[in-house]
C-alpha positions in Angstrom: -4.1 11.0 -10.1 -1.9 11.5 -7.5 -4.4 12.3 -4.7 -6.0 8.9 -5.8 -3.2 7.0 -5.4 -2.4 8.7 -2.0 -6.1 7.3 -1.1 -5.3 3.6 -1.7 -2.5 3.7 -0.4 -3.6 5.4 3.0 -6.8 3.1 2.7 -4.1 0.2 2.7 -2.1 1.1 5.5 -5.1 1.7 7.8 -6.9 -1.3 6.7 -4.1 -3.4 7.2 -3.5 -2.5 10.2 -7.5 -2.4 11.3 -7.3 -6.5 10.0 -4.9 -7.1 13.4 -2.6 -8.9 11.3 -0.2 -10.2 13.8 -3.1 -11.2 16.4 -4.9 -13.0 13.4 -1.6 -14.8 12.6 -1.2 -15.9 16.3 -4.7 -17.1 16.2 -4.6 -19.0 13.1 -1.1 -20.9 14.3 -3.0 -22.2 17.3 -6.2 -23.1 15.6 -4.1 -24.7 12.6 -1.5 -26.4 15.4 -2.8 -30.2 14.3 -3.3 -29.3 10.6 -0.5 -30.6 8.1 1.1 -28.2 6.1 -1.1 -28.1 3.1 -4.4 -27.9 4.9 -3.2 -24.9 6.5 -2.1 -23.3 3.0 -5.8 -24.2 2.2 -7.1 -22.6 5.3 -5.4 -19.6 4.1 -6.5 -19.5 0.6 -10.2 -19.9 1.6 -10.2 -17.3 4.5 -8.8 -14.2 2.2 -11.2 -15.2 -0.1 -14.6 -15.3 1.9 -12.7 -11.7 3.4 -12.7 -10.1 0.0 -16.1 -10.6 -0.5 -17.3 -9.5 3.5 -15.0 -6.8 2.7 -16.4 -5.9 -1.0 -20.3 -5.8 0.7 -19.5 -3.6 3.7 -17.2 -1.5 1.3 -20.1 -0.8 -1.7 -23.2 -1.1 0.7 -21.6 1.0 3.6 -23.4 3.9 2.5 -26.9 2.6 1.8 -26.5 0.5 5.1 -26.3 3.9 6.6 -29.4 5.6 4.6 -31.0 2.8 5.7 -31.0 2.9 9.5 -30.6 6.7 9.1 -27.7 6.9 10.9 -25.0 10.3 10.5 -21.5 9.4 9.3 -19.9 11.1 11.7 -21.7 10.1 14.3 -21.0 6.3 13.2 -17.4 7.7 13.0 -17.6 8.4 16.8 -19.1 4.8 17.6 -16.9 2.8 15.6 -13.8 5.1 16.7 -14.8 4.0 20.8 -16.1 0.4 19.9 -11.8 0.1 18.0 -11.0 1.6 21.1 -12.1 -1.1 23.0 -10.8 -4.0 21.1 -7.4 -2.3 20.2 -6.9 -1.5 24.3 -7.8 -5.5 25.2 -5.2 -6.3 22.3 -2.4 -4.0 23.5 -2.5 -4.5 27.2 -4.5 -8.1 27.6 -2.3 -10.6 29.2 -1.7 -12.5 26.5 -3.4 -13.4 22.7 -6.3 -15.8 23.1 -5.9 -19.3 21.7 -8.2 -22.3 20.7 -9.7 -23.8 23.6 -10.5 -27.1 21.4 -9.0 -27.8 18.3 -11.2 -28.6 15.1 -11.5 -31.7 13.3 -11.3 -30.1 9.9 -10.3 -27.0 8.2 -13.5 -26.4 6.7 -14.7 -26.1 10.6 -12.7 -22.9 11.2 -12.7 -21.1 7.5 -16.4 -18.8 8.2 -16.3 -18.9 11.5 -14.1 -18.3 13.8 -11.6 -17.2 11.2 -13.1 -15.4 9.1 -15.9 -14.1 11.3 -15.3 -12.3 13.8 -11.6 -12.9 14.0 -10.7 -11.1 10.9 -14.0 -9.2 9.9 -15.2 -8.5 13.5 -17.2 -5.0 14.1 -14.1 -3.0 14.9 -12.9 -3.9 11.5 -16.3 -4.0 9.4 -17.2 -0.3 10.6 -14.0 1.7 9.1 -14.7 0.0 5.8 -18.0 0.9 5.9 -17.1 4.4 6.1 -14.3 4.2 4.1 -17.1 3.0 1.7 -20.1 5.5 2.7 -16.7 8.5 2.1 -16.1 7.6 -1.4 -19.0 7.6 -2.5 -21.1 10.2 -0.8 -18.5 12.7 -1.5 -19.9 15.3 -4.3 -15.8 15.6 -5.5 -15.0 11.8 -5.3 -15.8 9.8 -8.5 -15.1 6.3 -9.7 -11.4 6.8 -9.5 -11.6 6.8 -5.7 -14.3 4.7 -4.9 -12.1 2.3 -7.2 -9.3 3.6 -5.4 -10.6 2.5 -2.0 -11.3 -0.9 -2.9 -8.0 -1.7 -4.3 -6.4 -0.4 -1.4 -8.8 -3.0 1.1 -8.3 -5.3 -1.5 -4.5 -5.6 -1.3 -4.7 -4.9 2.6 -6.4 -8.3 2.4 -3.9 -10.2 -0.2 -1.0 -9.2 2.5 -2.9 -10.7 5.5 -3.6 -13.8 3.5 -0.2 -13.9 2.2 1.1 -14.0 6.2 -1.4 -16.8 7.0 -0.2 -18.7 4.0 2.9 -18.6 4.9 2.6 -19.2 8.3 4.8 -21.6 9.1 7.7 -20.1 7.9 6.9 -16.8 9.7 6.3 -19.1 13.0 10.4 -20.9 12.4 11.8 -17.1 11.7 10.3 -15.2 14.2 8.6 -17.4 17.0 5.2 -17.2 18.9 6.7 -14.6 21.2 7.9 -12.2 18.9 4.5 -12.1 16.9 2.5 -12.0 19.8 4.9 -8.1 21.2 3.8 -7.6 17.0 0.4 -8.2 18.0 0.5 -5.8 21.0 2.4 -3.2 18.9 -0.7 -3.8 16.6 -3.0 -2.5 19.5 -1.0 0.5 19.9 -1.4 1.9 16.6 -4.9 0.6 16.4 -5.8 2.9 19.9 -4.1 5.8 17.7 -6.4 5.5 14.8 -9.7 4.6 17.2 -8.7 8.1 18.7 -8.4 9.4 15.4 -11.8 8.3 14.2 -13.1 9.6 17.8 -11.8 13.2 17.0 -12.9 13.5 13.2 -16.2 12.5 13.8 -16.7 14.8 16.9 -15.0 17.7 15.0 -16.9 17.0 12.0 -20.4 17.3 14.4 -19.3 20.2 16.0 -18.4 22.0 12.8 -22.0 21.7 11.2 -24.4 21.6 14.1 -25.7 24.5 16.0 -24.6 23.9 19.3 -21.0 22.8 17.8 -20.9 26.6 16.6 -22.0 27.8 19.9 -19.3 25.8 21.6 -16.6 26.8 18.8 -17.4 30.3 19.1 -17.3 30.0 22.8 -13.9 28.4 22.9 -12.4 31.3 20.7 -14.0 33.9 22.8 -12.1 32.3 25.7 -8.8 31.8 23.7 -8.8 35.5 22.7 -9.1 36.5 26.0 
């Protein structure tokens, strides 16, 4: 029981930080700037709830989404680890969080896309669930516990990010544009840490179960026992 709780919970943390809370936030105020108050609370509502569901599909068909294009989960591991990379080192050193260049009429003009795709549910974000997915299921010792495990951890990841849109506003009179957009940076710090995380598991993982990945290992300990 307690290892499953331990899953959620790190499932949460990384997820929540994979969702680029404070850089979402940002984005939102400027694309919500000429919205009243209550349209914005809607905006919020409807974006966490169209995110569930992207985030329920990538979660349960991650690992047939992988059968299907026959692709190795560690070497998706590896290409989602660089393509995070990518993202999370234009988000921690880019000169500043991009904003609406026009702002919409309605609120039902930004809820699918840009908010909710690819803002919040871009690739960088869509391929850790869909290994966190293809894990939990595919593992011979993991049963329903985890798999259940993993989607409540996503789950509340996502009721936290919608509960910082909703309340917006207030966030935005506390702490100003400024300080959430250092948040958003400090965001793409951590995010380059996990991206290199991914990078190493995956090319461990590959080196540990292919032939030439023996021949290197073995290689490597010859030359460390010398």
């Amino acid at each position: 029981m307690r290892e499953v709780l331990l899953f959620a919970w790190s499932n949460y943390v990384k997820l929540f930080f994979l969702f680029c809370p404070f850089f979402v936030l940002n984005m939102f105020l400027s694309l919500t700037e000429s919205f009243p108050s209550r349209a914005k609370r809607f905006v919020a509502f409807k974006v966490t709830r169209l995110v569930v569901i992207i985030a329920a599909i990538a979660y349960f068909a991650g690992n047939l989404l992988l059968s299907l294009f026959g692709l190795d989960l560690d070497g998706f591991r590896i290409g989602a680890g660089i393509l995070l990379m990518i993202i999370a080192a234009d988000l921690a050193l880019g000169s500043d969080t991009p904003t609406a260049k026009q702002q919409p009429r309605s609120p039902e003009d930004i809820i699918i896309v840009p908010l909710a795709i690819p803002i919040i549910m871009g690739p960088a974000c869509i391929s850790p669930l869909i290994i966190i997915g293809a894990e939990a299921m595919s593992h011979p010792d993991h049963g329903i516990p985890y798999i259940a495990a993993g989607f409540i951890g996503f789950f509340f990841a996502i009721i936290s990010l919608g509960l910082l849109l909703y309340f917006a506003e207030r966030l935005e009179r506390v702490f100003g544009k400024r300080v959430i957009r250092i948040f958003s940076k400090v965001s793409g710090v951590i995010l380059i840490a996990m991206a290199a995380q991914m990078i190493t598991q995956g090319f461990v993982a590959y080196l540990d179960r292919s032939t030439i990945g023996q021949g290197i290992l073995t290689a490597l300990e010859k030359l460390a026992q010398q």
